[in-house]
Each structure stands twice: as structure tokens, then as C-alpha cells.
C-alpha positions in Angstrom: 55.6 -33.1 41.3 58.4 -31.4 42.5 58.9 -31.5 46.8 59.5 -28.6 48.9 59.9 -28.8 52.6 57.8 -32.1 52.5 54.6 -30.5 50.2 54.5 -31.1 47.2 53.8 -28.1 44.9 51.5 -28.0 41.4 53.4 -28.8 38.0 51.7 -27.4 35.7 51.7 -23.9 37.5 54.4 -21.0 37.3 56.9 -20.7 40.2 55.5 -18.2 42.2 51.9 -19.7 42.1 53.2 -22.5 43.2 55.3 -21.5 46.1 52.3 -20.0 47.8 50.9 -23.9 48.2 53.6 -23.4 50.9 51.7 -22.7 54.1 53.0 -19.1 55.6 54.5 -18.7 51.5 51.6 -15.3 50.0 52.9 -14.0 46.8 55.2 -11.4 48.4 57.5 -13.8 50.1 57.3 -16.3 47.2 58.7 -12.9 44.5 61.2 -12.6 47.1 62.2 -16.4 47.4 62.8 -16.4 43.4 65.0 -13.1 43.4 66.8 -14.2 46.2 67.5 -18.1 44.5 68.3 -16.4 40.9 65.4 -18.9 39.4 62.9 -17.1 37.1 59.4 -16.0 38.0 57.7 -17.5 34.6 59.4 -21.2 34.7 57.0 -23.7 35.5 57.4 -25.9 38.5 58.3 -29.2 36.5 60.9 -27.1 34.7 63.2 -26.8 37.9 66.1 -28.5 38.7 67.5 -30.2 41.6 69.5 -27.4 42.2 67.2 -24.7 41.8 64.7 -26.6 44.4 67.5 -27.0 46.8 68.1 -23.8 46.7 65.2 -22.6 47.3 64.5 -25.1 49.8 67.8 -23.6 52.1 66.7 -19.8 51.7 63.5 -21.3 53.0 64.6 -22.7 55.7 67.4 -20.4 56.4 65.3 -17.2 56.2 61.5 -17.9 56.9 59.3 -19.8 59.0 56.9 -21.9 57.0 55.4 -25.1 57.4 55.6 -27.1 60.8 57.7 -24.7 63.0 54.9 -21.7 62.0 51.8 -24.0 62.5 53.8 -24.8 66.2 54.5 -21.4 67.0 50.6 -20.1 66.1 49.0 -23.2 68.1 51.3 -22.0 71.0 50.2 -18.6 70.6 46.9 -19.6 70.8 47.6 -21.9 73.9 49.3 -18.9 76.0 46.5 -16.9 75.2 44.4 -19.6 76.3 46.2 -20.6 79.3 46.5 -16.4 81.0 42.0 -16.3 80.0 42.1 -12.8 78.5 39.4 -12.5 76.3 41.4 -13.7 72.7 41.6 -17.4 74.6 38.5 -17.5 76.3 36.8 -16.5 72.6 39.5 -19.8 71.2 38.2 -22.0 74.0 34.6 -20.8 73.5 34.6 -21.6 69.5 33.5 -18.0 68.8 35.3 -15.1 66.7 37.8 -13.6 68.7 38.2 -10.3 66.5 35.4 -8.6 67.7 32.6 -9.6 64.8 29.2 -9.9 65.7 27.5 -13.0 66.7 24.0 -12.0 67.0 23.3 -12.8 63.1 26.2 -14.7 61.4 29.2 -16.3 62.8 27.6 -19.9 61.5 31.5 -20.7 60.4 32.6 -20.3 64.0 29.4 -21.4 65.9 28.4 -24.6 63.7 25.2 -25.6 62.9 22.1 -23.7 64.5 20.9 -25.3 67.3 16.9 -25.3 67.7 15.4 -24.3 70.7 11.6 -24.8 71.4 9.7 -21.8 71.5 7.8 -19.9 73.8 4.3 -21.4 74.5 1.4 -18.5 72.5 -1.4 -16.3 74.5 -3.8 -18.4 73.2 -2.7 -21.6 75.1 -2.9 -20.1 78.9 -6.6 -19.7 78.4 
């Protein structure tokens, strides 16, 4: 498996599809990456040489932030917002969605497992 900014990406796959294993790499930015290195679109990953990669690997590095440096800089963005308690980081801190969805119903992703709570005694038992 061929190694790109320490993540290896899928053999069997084409370029492009590959590059997006690249976290902050979509499909947009990985077309671009391949015009900009001169390496074909339809090559599969095993099929690209050490050069190629390297290339690839400096116009990465040189042009975009993927990998570590991005998943710093969102964390940190989520720990400013965190840190002044307008609503976005109060909504982080609190586990819920912070882009306005509704929590009523839904929201299990953010909120976890329901959590019982014992019900309300019945008319019939204050007799």
C-alpha cells in the first residue's frame, strides 16, 4: 500500500478514490491534487511511483492542510468556542447538536443511549 502523509491509501482503487482516504482530501481537492502533480486520474494507486507519490505528497503539504495540522486546528476551534461559552461551545461541552437540530425526538447520535426515567405514579394508586 502505497504511504501518503503517514495513511496509507487502498491499492486496488483509482487515484482519486483513493486520495479522499486522506482526511480533509473530498473528491474536488483530490481532481485538483492529480492535475496539479501531472499523474493520471484512472491509474490505480499500486501503479504509482516513488516519484509520482512524492509529488503528490509536497503539493500536499505545500498547498493544503490535511491530516494532523487540520484535526489541530478544528479541535482548537472547538476549544475557543468552548472556552468564550457562546452557545456553539456550551452545545460541544453539553454533547448535544450545536447546528440548531431538534432534540426533542432524535439526536440519539449526539445524546447516547436513552436514559429511563420512572414514570409518574397512575390516578388509580392515590385512592
Amino acid at each position: 500500500m502505497p504511504r501518503l502523509l503517514g495513511v496509507d491509501i487502498p491499492n486496488d482503487r483509482k487515484t482519486v478514490i483513493s486520495l479522499t482516504y486522506l482526511y480533509g482530501v473530498g473528491p474536488k481537492v483530490a481532481r485538483e491534487l492529480c492535475l496539479k502533480a501531472g499523474v493520471s486520474q484512472d491509474l490505480k494507486a499500486h501503479e504509482l511511483s516513488d516519484e509520482d507519490l512524492s509529488n503528490l505528497a509536497t503539493i500536499l503539504e505545500r498547498d493544503y492542510t490535511v491530516e494532523g495540522p487540520l484535526r489541530r486546528q478544528v479541535q482548537q476551534s472547538i476549544a475557543r468556542l468552548r472556552d468564550i461559552k457562546c452557545y456553539r461551545g456550551m452545545r460541544h461541552r453539553a454533547g448535544l447538536p450545536v447546528r440548531g437540530q431538534r432534540t426533542k425526538t432524535n439526536a440519539r447520535t449526539r445524546k447516547g443511549p436513552r436514559k429511563t426515567v420512572a414514570g409518574k405514579k397512575g390516578v388509580k394508586d392515590l385512592r
